[in-house]
Every structure is written in structure tokens, then in C-alpha cells.
PDB file of N, CA, C and O in Angstrom:
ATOM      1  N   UNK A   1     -33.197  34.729 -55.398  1.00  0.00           N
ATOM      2  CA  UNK A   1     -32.661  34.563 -54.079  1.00  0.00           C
ATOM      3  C   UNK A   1     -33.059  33.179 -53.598  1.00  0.00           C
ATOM      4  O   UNK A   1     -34.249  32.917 -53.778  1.00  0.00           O
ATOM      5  N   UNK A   2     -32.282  32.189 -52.997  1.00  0.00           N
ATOM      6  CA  UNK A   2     -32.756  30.857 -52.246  1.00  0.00           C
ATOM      7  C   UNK A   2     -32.598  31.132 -50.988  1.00  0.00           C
ATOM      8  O   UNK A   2     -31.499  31.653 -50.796  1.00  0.00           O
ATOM      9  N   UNK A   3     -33.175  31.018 -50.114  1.00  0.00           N
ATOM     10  CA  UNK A   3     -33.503  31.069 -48.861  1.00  0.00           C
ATOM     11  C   UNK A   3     -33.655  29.780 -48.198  1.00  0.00           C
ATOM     12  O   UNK A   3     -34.212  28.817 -48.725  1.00  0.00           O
ATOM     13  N   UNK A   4     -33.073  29.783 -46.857  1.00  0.00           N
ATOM     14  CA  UNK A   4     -33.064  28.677 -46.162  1.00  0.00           C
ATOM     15  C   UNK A   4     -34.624  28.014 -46.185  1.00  0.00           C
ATOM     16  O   UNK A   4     -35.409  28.736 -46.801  1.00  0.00           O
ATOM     17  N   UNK A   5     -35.063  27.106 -45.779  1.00  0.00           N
ATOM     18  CA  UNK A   5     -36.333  26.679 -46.128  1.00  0.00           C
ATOM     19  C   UNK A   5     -36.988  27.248 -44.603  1.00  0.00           C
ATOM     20  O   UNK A   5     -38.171  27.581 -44.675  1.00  0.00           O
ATOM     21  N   UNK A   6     -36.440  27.364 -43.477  1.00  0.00           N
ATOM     22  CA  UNK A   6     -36.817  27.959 -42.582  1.00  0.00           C
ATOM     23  C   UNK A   6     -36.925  29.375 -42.387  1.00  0.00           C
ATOM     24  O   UNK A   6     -37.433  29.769 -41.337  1.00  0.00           O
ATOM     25  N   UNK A   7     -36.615  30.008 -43.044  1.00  0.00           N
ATOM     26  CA  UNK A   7     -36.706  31.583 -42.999  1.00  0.00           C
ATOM     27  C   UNK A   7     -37.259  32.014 -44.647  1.00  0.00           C
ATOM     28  O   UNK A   7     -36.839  32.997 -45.256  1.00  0.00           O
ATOM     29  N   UNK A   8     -38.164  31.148 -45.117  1.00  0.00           N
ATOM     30  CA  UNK A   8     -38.943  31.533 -46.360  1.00  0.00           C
ATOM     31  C   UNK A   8     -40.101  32.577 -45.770  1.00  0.00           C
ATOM     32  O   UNK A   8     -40.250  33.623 -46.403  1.00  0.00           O
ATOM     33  N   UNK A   9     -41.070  32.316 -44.393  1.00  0.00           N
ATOM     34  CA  UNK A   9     -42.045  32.690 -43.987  1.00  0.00           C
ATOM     35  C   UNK A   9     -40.998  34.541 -43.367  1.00  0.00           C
ATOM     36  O   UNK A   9     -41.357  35.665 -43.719  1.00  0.00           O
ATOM     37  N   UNK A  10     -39.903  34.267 -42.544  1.00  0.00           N
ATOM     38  CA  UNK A  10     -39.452  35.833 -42.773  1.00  0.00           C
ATOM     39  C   UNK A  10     -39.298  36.456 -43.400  1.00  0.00           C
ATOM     40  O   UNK A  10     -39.477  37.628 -43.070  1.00  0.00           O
ATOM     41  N   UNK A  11     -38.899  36.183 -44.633  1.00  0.00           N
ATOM     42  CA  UNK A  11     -38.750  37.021 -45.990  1.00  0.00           C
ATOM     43  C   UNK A  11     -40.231  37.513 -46.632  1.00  0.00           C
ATOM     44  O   UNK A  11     -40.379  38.704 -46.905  1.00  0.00           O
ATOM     45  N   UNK A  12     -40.906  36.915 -46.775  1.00  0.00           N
ATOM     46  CA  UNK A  12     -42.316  36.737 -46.645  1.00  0.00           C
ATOM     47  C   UNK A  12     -42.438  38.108 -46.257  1.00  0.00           C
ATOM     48  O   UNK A  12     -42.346  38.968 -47.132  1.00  0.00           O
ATOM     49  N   UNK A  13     -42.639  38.443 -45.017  1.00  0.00           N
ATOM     50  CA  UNK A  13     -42.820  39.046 -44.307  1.00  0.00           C
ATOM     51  C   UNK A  13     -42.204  40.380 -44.389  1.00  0.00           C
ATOM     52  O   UNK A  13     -42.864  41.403 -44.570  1.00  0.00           O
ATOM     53  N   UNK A  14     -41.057  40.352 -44.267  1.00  0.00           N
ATOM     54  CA  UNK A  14     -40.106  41.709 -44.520  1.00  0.00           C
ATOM     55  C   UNK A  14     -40.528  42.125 -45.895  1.00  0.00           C
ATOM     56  O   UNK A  14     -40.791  43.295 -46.176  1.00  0.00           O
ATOM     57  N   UNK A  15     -40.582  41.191 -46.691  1.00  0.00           N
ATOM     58  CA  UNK A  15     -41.603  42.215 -48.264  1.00  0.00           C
ATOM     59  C   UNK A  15     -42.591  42.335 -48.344  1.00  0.00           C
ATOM     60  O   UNK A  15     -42.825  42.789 -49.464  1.00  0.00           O
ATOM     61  N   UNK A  16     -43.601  42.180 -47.703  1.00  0.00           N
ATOM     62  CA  UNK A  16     -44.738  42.250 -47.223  1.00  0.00           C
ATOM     63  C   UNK A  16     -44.679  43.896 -46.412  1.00  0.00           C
ATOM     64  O   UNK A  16     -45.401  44.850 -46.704  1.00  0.00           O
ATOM     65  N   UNK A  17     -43.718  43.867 -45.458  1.00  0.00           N
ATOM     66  CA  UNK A  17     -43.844  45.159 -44.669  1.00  0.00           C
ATOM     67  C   UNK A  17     -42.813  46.389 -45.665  1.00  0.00           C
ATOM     68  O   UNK A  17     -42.676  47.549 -45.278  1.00  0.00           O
ATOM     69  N   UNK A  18     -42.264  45.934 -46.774  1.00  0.00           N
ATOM     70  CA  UNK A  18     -41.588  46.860 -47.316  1.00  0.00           C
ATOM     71  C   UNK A  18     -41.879  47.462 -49.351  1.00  0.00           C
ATOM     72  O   UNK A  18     -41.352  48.284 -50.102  1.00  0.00           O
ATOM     73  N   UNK A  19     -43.228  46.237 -49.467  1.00  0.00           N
ATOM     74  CA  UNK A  19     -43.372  46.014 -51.016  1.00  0.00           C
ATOM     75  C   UNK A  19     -44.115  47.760 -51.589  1.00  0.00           C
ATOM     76  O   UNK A  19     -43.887  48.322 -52.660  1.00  0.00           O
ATOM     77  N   UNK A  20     -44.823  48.148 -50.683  1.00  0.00           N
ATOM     78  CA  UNK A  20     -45.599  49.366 -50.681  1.00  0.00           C
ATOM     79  C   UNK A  20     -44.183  50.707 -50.935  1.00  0.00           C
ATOM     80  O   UNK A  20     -44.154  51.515 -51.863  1.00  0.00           O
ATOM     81  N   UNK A  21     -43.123  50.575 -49.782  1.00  0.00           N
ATOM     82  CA  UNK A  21     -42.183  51.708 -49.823  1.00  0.00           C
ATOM     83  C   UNK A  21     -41.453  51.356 -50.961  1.00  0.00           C
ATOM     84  O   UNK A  21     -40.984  52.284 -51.619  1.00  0.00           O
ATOM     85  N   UNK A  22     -41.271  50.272 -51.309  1.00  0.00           N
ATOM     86  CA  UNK A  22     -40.777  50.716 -52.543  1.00  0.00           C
ATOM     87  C   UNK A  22     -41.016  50.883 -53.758  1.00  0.00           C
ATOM     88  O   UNK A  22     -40.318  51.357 -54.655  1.00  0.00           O
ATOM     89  N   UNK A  23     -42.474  50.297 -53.751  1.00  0.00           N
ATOM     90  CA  UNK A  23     -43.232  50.892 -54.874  1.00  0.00           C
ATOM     91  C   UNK A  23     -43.548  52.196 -55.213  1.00  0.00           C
ATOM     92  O   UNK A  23     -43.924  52.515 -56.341  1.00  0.00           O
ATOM     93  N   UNK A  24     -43.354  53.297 -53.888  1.00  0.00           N
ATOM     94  CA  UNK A  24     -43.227  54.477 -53.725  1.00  0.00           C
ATOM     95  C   UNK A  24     -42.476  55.157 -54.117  1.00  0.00           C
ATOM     96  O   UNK A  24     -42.618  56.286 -54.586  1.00  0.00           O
ATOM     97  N   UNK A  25     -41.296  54.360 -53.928  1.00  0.00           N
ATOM     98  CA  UNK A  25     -40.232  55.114 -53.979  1.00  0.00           C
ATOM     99  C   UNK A  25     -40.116  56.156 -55.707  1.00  0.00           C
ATOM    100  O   UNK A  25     -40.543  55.819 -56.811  1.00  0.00           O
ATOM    101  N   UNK A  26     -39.571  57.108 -55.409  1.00  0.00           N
ATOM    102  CA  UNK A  26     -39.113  57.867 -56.597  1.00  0.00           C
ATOM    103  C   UNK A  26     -38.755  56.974 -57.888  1.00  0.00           C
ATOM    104  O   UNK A  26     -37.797  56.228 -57.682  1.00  0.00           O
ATOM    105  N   UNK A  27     -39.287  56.895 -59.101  1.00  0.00           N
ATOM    106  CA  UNK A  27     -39.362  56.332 -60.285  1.00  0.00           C
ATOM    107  C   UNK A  27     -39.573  55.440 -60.598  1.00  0.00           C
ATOM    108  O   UNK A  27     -39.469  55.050 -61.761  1.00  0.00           O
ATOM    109  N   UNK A  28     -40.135  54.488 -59.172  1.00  0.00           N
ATOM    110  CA  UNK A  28     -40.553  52.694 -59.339  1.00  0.00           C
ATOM    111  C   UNK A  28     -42.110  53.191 -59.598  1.00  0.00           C
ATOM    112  O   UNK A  28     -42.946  53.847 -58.977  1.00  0.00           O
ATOM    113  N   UNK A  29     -42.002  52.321 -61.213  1.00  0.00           N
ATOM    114  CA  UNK A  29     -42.904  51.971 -61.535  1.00  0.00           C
ATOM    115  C   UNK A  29     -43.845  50.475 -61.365  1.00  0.00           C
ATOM    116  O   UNK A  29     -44.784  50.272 -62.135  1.00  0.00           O
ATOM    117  N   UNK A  30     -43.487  49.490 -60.297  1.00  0.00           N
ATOM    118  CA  UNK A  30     -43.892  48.380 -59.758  1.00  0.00           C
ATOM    119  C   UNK A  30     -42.888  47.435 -59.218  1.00  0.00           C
ATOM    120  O   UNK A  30     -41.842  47.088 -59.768  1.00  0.00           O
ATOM    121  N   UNK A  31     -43.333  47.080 -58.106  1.00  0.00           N
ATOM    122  CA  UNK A  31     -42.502  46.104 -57.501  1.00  0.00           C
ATOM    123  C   UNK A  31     -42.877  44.770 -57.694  1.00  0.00           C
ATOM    124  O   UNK A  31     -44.049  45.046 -57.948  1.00  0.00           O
ATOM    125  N   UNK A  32     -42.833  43.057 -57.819  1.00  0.00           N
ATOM    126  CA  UNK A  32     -43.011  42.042 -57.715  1.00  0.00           C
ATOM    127  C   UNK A  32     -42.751  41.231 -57.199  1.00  0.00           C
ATOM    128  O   UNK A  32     -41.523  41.214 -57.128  1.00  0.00           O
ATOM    129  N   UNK A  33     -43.420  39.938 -56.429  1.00  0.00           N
ATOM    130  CA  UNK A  33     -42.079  38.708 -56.361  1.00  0.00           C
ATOM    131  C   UNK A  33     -43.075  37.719 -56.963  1.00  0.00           C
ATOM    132  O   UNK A  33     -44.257  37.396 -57.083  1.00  0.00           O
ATOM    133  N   UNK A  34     -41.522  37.403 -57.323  1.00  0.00           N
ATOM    134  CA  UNK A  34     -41.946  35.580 -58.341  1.00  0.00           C
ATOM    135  C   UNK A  34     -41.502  34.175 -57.423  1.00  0.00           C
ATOM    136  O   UNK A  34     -40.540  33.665 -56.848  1.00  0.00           O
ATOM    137  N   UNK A  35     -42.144  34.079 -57.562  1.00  0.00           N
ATOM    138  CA  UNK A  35     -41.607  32.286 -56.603  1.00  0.00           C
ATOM    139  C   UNK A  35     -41.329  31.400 -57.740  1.00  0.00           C
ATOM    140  O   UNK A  35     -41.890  31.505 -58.831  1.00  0.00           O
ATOM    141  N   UNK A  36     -40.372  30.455 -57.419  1.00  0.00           N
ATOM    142  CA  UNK A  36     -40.152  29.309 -58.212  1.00  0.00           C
ATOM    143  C   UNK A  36     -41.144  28.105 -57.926  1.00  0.00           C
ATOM    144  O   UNK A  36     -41.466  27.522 -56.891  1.00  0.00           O
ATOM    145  N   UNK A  37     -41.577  27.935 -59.551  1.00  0.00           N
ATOM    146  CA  UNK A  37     -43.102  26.986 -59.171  1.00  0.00           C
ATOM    147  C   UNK A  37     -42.239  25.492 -58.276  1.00  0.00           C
ATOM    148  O   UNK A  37     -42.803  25.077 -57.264  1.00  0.00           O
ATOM    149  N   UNK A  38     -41.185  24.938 -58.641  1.00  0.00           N
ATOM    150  CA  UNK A  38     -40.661  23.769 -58.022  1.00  0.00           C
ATOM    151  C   UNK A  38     -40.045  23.951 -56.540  1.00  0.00           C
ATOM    152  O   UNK A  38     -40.061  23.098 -55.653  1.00  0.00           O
ATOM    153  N   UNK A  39     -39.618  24.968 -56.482  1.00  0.00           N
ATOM    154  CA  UNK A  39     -38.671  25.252 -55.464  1.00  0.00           C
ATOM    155  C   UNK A  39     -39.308  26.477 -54.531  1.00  0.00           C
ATOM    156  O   UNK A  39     -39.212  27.664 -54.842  1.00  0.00           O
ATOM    157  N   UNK A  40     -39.872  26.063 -53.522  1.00  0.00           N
ATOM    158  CA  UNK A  40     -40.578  26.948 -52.851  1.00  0.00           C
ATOM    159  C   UNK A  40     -39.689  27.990 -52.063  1.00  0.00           C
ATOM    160  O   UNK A  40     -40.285  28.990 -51.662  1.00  0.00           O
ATOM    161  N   UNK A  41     -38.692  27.913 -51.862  1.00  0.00           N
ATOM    162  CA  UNK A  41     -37.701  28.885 -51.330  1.00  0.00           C
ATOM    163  C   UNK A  41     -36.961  29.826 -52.183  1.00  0.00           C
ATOM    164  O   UNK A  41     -36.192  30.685 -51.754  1.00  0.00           O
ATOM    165  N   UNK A  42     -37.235  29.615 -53.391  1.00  0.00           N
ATOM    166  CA  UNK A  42     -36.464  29.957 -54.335  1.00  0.00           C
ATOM    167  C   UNK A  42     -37.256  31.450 -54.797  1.00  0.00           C
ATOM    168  O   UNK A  42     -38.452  31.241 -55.000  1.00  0.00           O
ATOM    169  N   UNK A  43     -36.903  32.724 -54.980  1.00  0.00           N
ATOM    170  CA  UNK A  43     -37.750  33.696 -55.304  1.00  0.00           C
ATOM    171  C   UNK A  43     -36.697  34.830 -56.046  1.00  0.00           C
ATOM    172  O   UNK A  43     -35.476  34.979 -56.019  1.00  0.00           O
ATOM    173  N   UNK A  44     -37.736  35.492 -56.669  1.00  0.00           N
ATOM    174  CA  UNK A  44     -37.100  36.837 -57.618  1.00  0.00           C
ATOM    175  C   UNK A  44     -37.748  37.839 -57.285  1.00  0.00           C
ATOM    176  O   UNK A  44     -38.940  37.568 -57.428  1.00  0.00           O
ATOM    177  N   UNK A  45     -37.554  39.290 -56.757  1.00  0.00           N
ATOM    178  CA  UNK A  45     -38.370  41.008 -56.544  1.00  0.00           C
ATOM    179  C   UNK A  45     -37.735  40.766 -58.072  1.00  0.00           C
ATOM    180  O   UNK A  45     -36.660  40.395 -58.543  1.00  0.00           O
ATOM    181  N   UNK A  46     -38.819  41.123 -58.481  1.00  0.00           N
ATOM    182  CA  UNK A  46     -38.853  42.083 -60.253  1.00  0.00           C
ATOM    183  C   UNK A  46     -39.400  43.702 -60.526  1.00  0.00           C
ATOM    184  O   UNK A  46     -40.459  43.963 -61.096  1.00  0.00           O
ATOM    185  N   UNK A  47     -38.533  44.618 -60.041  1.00  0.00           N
ATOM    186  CA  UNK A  47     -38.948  45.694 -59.890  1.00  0.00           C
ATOM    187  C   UNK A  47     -38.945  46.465 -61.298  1.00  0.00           C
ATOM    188  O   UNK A  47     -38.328  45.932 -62.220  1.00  0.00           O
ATOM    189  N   UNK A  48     -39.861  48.187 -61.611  1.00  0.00           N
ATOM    190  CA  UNK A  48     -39.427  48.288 -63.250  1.00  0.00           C
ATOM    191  C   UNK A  48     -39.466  49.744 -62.559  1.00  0.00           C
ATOM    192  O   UNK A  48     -40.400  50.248 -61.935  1.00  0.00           O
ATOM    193  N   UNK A  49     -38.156  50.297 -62.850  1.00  0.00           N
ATOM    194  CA  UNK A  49     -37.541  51.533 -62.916  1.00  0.00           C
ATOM    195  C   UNK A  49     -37.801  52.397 -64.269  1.00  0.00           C
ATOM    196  O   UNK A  49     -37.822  51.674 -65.265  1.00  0.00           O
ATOM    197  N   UNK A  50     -38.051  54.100 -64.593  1.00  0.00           N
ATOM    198  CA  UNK A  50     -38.227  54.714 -65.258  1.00  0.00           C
ATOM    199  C   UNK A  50     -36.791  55.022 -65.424  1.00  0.00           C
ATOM    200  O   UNK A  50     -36.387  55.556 -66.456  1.00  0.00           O
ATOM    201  N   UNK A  51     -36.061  54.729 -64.517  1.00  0.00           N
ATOM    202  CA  UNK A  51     -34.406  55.338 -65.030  1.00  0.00           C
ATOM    203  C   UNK A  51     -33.759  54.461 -64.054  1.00  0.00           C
ATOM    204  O   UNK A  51     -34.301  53.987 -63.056  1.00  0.00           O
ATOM    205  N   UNK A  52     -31.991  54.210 -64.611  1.00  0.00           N
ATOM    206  CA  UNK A  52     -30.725  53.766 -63.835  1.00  0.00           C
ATOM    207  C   UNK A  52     -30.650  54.588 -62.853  1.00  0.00           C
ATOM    208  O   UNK A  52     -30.437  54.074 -61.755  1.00  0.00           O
ATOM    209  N   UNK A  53     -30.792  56.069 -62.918  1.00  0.00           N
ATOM    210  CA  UNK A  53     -30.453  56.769 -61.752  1.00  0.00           C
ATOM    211  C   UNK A  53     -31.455  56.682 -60.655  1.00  0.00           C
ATOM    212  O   UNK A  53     -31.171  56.629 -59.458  1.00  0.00           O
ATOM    213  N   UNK A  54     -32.827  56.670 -61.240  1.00  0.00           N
ATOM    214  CA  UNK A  54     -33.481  55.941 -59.836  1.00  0.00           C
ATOM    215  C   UNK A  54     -33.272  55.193 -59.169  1.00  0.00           C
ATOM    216  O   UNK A  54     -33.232  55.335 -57.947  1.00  0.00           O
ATOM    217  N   UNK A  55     -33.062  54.095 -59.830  1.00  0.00           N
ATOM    218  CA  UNK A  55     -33.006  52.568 -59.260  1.00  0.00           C
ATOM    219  C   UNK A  55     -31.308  53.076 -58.316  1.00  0.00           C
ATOM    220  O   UNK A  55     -30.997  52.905 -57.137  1.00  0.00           O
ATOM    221  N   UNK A  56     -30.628  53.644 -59.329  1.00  0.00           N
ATOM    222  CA  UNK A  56     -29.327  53.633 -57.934  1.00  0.00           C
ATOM    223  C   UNK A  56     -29.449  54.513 -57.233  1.00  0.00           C
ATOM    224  O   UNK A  56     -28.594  54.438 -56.350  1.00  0.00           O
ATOM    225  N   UNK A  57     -30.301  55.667 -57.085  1.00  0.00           N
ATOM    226  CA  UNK A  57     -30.660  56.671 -55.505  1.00  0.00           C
ATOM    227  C   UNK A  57     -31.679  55.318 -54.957  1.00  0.00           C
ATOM    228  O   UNK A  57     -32.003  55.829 -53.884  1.00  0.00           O
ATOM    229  N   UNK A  58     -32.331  54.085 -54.957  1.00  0.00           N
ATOM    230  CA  UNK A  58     -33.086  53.825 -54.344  1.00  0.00           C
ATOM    231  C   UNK A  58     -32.323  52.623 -53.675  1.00  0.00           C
ATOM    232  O   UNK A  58     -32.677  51.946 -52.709  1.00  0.00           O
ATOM    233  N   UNK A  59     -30.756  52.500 -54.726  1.00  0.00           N
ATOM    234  CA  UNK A  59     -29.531  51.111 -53.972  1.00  0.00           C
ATOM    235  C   UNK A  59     -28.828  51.703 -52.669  1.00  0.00           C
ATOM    236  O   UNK A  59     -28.267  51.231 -51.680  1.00  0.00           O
ATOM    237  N   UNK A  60     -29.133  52.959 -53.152  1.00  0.00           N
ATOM    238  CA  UNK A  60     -27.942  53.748 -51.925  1.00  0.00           C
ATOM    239  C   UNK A  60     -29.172  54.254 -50.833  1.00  0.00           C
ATOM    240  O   UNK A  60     -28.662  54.923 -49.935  1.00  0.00           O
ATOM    241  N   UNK A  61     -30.493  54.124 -50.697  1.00  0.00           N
ATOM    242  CA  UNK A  61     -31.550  54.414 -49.893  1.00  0.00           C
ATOM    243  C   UNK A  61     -30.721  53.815 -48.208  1.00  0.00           C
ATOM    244  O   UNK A  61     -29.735  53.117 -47.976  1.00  0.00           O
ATOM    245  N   UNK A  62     -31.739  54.527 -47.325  1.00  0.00           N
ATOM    246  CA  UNK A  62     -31.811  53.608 -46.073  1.00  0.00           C
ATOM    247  C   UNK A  62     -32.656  52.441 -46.379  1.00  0.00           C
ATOM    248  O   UNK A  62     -32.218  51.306 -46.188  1.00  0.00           O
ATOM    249  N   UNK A  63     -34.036  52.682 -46.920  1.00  0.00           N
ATOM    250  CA  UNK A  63     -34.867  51.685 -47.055  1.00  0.00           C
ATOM    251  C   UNK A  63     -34.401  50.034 -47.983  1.00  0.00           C
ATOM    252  O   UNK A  63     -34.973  48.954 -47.841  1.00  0.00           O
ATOM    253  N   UNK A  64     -33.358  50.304 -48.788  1.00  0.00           N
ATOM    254  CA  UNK A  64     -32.587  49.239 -49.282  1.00  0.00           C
ATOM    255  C   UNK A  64     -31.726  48.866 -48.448  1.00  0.00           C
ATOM    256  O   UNK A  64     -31.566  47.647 -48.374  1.00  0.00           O
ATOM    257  N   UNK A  65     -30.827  49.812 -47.484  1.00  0.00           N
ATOM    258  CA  UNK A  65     -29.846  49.210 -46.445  1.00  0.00           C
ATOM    259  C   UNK A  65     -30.174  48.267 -45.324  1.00  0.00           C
ATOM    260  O   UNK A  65     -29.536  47.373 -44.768  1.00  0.00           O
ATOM    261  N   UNK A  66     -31.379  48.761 -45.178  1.00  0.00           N
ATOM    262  CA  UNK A  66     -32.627  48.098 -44.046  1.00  0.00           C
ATOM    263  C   UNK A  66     -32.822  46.898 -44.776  1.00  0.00           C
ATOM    264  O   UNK A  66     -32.037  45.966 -44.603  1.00  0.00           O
ATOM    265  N   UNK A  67     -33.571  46.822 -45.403  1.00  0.00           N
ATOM    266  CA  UNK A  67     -34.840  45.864 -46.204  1.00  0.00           C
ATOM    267  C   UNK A  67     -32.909  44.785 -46.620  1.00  0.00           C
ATOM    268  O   UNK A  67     -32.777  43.562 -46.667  1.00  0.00           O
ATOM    269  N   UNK A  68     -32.162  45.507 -46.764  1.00  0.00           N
ATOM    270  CA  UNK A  68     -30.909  44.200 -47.324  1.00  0.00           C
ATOM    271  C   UNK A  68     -30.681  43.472 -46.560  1.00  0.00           C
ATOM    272  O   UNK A  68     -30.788  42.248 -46.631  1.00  0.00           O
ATOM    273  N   UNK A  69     -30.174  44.392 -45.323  1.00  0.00           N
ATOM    274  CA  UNK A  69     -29.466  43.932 -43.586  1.00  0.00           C
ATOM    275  C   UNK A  69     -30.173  42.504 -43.537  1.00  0.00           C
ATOM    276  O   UNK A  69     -29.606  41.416 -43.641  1.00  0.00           O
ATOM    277  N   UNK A  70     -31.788  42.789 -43.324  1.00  0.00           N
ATOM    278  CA  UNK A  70     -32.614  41.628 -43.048  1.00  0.00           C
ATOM    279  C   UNK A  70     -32.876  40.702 -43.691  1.00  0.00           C
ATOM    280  O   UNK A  70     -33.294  39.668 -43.170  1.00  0.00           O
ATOM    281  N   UNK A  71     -32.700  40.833 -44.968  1.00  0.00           N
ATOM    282  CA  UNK A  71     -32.607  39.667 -46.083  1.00  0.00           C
ATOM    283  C   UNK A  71     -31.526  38.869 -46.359  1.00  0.00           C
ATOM    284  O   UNK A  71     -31.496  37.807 -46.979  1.00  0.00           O
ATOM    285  N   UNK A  72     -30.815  39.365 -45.938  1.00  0.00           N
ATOM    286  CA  UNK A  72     -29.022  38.664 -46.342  1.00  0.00           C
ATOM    287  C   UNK A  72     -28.597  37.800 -45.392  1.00  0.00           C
ATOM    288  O   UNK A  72     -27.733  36.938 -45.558  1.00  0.00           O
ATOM    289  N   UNK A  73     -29.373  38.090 -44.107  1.00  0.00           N
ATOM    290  CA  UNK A  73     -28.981  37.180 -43.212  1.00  0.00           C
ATOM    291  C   UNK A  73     -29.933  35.601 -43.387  1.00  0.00           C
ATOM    292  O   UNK A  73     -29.474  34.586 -42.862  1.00  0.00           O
ATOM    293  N   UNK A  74     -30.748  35.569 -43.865  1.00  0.00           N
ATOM    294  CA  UNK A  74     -32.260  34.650 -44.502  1.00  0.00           C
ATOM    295  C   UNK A  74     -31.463  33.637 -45.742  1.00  0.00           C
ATOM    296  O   UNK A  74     -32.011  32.568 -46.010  1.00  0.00           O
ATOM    297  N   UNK A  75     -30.612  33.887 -46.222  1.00  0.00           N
ATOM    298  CA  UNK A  75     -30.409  33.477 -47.479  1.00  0.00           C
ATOM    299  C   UNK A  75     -29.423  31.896 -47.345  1.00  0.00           C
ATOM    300  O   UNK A  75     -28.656  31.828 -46.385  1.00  0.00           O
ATOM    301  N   UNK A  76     -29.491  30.697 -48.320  1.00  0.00           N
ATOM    302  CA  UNK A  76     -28.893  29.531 -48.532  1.00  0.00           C
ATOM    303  C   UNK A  76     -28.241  29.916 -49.360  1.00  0.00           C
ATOM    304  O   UNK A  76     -27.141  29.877 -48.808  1.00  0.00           O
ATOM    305  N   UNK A  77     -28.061  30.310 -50.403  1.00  0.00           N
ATOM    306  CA  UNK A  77     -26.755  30.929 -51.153  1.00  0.00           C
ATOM    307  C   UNK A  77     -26.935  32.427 -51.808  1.00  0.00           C
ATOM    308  O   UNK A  77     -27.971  32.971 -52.189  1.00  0.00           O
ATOM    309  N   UNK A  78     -25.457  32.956 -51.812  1.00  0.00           N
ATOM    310  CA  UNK A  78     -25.356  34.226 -52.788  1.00  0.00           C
ATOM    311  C   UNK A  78     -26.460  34.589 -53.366  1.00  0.00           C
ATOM    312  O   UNK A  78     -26.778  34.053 -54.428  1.00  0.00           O
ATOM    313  N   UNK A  79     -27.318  35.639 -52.740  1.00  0.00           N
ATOM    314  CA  UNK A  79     -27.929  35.932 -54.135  1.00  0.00           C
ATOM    315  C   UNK A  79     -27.283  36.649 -55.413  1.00  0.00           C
ATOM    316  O   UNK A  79     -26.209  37.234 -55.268  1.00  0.00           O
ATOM    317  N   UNK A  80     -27.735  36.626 -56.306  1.00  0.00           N
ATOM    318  CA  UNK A  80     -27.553  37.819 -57.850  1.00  0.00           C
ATOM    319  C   UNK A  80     -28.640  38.991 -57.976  1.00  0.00           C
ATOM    320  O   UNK A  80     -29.671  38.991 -57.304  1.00  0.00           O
ATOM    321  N   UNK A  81     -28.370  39.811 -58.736  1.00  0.00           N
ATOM    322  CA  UNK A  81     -28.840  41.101 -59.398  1.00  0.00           C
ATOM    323  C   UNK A  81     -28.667  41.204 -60.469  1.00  0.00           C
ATOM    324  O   UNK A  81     -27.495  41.319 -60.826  1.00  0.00           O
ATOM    325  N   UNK A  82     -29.504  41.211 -61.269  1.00  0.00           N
ATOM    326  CA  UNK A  82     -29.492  41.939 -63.639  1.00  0.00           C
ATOM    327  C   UNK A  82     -30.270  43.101 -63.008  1.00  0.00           C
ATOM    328  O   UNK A  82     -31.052  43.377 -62.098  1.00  0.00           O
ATOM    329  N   UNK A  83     -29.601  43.602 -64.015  1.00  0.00           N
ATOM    330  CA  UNK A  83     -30.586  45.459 -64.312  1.00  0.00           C
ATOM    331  C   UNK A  83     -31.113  44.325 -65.790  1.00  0.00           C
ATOM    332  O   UNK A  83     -30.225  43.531 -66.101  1.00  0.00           O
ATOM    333  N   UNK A  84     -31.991  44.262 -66.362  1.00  0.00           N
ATOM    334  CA  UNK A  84     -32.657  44.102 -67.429  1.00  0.00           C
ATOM    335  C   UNK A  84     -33.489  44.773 -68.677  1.00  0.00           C
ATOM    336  O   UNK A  84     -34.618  44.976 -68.230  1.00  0.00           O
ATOM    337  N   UNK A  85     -33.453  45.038 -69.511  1.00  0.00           N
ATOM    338  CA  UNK A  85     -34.131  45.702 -70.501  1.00  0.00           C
ATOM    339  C   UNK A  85     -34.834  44.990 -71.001  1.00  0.00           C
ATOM    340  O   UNK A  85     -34.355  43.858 -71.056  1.00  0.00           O
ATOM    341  N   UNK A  86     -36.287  45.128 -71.640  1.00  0.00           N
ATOM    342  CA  UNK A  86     -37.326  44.590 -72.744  1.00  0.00           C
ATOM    343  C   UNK A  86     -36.457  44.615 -73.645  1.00  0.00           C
ATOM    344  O   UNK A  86     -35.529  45.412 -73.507  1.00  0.00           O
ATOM    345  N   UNK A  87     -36.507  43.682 -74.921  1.00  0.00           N
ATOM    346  CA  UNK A  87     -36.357  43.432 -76.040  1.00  0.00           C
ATOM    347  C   UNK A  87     -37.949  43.415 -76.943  1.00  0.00           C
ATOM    348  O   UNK A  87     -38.998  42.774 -77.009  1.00  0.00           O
ATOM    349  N   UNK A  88     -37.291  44.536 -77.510  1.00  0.00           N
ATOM    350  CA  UNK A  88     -38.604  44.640 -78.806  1.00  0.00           C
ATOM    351  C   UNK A  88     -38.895  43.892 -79.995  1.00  0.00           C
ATOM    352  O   UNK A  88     -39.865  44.191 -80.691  1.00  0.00           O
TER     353      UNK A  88
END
């Protein structure tokens, strides 16, 4: 996600007040964020799901509709989404 350089410290914040619920949530096995070492606005949530169907009862949540509402408005461009798998 890139974020305006002025609303880095809100985002901040809104995952800060939301990193716990969704670590909770039904089949999250950990939540993360990564910052870009060059680009201080620049960030990734790296979450790890036990299943697809979790992760999509937790897309269709209130707590994702919420936690989105407030993030989407924060943002300098489009963010993206990968579902990702380990390679063995």
C-alpha cells in the first residue's frame, strides 16, 4: 500500500488499534506489517491464514469493512492484494 506521506502516522494507528482483532480472528495464524526500507510510506499487512475460507469469512467481516473504509481513504495509489503460498 503507498500512502500519502501525510497520513502514514494514521494508518499507523488504525493497525495499531486493529492488529490484535485480527490476529484473533478465526484461522489467522499472524498478522504483520512490513515497511519499505527506502520508502517510508510504502507498506505491506502480511497476514498467514490456515485456510482460503478463513481469510474470505474474515474479507466479508465488519472488522475488514471498517479497518478498509479507513484505509482507502489514506492511500497515494491503488493498493493490490496476492493470496500467496510457500514454495518448498
Amino acid at each position: 500500500m503507498v500512502f500519502r506521506p501525510d497520513e502514514v502516522d494514521s494508518f499507523l494507528a488504525i493497525f495499531e488499534s486493529v492488529k490484535d482483532k485480527i490476529a484473533g480472528f478465526e484461522g489467522c495464524d499472524g498478522v504483520e506489517l512490513l515497511r519499505d526500507k527506502h520508502n517510508s510510506n510504502v507498506m505491506f499487512t502480511y497476514s498467514y491464514w490456515d485456510s482460503e475460507k478463513n481469510l474470505d469469512k474474515y474479507r466479508y467481516s465488519e472488522l475488514f469493512a471498517d479497518t478498509w473504509q479507513k484505509t482507502k481513504k489514506l492511500f497515494l495509489q491503488k493498493a493490490e492484494a496476492w493470496s500467496l503460498e510457500k514454495h518448498s
